[in-house]
Residue, then its C-alpha position, 0 to 999 in steps of 0.5 A: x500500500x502506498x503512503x497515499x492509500x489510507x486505510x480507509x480507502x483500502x476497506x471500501x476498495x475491497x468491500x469491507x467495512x474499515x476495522x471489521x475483520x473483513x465482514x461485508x456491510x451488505x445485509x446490516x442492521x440496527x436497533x431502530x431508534x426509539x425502538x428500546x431495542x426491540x426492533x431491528x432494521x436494515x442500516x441501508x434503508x435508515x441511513x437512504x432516508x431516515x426522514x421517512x422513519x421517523x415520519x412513518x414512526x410518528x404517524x403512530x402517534x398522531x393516529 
């Protein structure tokens, strides 16, 4: 690796996550925010548009 590829740049050229051990980031997920844990959802569709989320959670609310 040359001085100016970083580390960062070496995990996204080789699909992998920076620091994971070469786990893909295809298929993450995460704890939906205001969830208390109990819900988990794809990292991709939250992070596309995190707006809709939380709309669609509360739209719950003001049913």
């Amino acid at each position: 690796m040359d001085a100016k590829n970083t580390k960062a740049d070496a995990a996204k050229n080789s699909g992998t996550s920076g620091g994971s051990g070469g786990v893909s980031d295809v298929g993450k997920t995460m704890v939906a925010p205001g969830s208390g844990g109990d819900q988990p959802i794809s990292r991709d569709a939250f992070e596309s548009n995190p707006k809709k989320f939380f709309d669609d959670l509360h739209a719950k609310d003001k049913k």
